[in-house]
N, C-alpha and C positions, 0 to 999 in steps of 0.2 A: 504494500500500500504506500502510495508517495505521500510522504511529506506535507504538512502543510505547511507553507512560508508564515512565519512570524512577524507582524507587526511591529515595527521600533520603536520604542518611546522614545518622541524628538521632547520630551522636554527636558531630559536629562543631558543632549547635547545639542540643543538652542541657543543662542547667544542672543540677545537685542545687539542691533546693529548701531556701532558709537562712530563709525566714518562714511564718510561718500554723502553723496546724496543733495540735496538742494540746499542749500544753507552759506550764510554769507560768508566766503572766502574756500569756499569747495571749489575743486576741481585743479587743474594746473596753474600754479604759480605762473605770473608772469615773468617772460625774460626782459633782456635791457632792451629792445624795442617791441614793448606790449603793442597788439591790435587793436584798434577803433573795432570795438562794433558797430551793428545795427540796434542799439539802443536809441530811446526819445530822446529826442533835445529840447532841449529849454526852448521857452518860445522867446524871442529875440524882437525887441521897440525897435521903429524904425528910425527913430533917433540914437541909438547907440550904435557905432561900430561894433566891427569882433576879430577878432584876432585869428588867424586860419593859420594851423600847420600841417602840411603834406608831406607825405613821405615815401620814400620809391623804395624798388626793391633788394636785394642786395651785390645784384649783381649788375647795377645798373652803373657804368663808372661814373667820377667825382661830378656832380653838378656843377661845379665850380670851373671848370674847363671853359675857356673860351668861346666855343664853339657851343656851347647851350647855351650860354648865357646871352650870347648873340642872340641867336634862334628863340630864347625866350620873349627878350625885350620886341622882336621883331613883332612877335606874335600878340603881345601884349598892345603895344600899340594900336595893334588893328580889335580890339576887343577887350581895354580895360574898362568899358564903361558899356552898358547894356540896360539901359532906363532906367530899372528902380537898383541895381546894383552894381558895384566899381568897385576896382584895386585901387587904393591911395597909395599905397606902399608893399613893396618887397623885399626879402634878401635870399639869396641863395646859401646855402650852405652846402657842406658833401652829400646828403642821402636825404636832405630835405629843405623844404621853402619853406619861411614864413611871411605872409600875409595879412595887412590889414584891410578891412576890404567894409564897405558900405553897404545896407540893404533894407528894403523896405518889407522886413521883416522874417520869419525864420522859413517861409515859403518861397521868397524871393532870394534868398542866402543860398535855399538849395540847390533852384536852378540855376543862378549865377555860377556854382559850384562844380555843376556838371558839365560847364561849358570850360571855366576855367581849367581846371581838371583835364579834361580832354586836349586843349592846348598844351597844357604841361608835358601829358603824353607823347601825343607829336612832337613837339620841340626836342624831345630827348630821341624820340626815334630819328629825326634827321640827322641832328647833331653828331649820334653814336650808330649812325646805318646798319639802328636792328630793329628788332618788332618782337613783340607779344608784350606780354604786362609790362609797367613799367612802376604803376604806383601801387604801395601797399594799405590794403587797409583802408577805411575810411580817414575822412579829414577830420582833424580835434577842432574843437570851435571854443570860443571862449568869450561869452559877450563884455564889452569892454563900456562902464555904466556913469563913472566918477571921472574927473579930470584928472586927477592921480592915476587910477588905472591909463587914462591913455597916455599920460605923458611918458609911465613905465615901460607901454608896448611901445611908444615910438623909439624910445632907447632900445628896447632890448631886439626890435628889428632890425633899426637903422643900422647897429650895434653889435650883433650877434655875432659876427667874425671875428670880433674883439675879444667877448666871452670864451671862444674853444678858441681862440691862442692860448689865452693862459692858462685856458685846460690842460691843452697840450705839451705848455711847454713850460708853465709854472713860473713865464718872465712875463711883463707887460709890451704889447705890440707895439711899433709904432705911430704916430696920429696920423694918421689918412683914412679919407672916404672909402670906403668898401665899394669899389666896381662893378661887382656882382651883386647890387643892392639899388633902392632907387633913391640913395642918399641924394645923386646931384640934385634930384629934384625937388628935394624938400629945401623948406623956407624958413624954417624954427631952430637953426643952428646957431650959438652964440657968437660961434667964428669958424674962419674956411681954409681948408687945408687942401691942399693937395690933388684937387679933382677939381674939372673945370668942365663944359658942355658947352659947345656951340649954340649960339641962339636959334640954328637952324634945325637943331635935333627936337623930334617930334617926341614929347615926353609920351613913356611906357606905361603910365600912370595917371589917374584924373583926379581933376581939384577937391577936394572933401566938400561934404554938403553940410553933414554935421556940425552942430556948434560945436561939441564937444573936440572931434579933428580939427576945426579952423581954429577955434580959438580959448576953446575953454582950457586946455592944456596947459596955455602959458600964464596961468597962471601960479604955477609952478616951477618956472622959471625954463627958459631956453637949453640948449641939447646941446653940453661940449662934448665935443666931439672925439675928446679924449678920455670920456665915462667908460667904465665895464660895469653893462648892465648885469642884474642878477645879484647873487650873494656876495661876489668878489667883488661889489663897488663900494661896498658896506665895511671890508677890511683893513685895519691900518696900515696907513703908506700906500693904498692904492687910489688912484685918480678917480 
């Protein structure tokens, strides 16, 4: 006569479950360049600017290279401004841009976004004559509300190549305008170094409409040009 299979008592080797699962900070740690998701965003006044960074992928070479940053500004000129939304400013860095950009609101921000976006892509594909993805991840946005906030992001854009030098190399850079940036074009600098534009050059960038970008800023006083925005301006002995 066979057997009858025996039943197990799972209570005696149950365990309640104390990992995984939905809860705030499950899942994989982020690395040093976490992902944007498709999370909501904040709804965004059509009077505040926002601050946009983009970032490509890793195998895209230096953004900084002549040849994209050409290709950029070209591009930008023909489409920084698009009715309710505009780039006032940019800077290039190696693996990403940032941007502060104008919109009449967090639905007009989008589209402007995807148009942006998509010239970013191209510009790189010409520049580096290849093709498939180019950017990773969605763009981080950050709406910029107080004249403080913006006088910070006009520094730490204008400015950012200044910041990963002494990243990099733990001296302070030199005082000159960042090339790969649309320093020439700004107007709120205390004094002028080193970079000069033809009055024939068609700026890459359009005039700010915001009060807060035209003038609420300077209230806080004008942009030397020898600042390091971020933590390292705040340090003693630094500019």
């Amino acid at each position: 006569m066979k057997k009858q299979p025996t039943q197990l008592d799972l209570g005696r080797h149950w365990a309640p479950r104390t990992w995984g699962g939905r809860r705030t900070g499950a899942g994989r740690p982020p690395g040093p360049r976490p992902v944007v998701y498709h999370v909501a965003r904040e709804p965004l006044a059509r009077d505040c600017p926002a601050h946009v960074t983009l970032r490509v992928q890793r195998d895209v070479p230096s953004l900084r290279s002549g040849s994209f940053v050409r290709e950029l500004r070209r591009s930008f000129r023909e489409g920084c401004e698009r009715g309710d939304a505009r780039i006032v400013h940019f800077s290039v860095q190696r693996d990403h841009l940032h941007l502060l950009v104008e919109a009449a609101g967090k639905q007009a921000l989008g589209r402007a976004m995807k148009s942006i976006s998509a010239r970013v892509a191209r510009a790189a594909q010409r520049a580096f004559l290849r093709s498939g993805p180019v950017l990773l991840g969605r763009y981080h946005v950050r709406a910029l509300r107080t004249p403080r906030e913006v006088r910070n992001a006009l520094a730490y854009v204008l400015l950012n190549a200044r910041k990963h030098w002494v990243q990099r190399t733990g001296s302070l850079p030199p005082v000159r305008f960042d090339e790969a940036s649309s320093a020439a074009w700004f107007e709120g600098w205390s004094r002028t170094v080193g970079l000069t534009r033809s009055s024939r050059d068609a700026p890459p960038v359009a005039a700010p409409r915001t009060w807060l970008l035209r003038a609420g800023w300077r209230r806080h006083g004008l942009i030397d040009p020898a600042e390091i925005p971020g933590a390292w301006a705040s340090r003693p002995g630094r500019s």
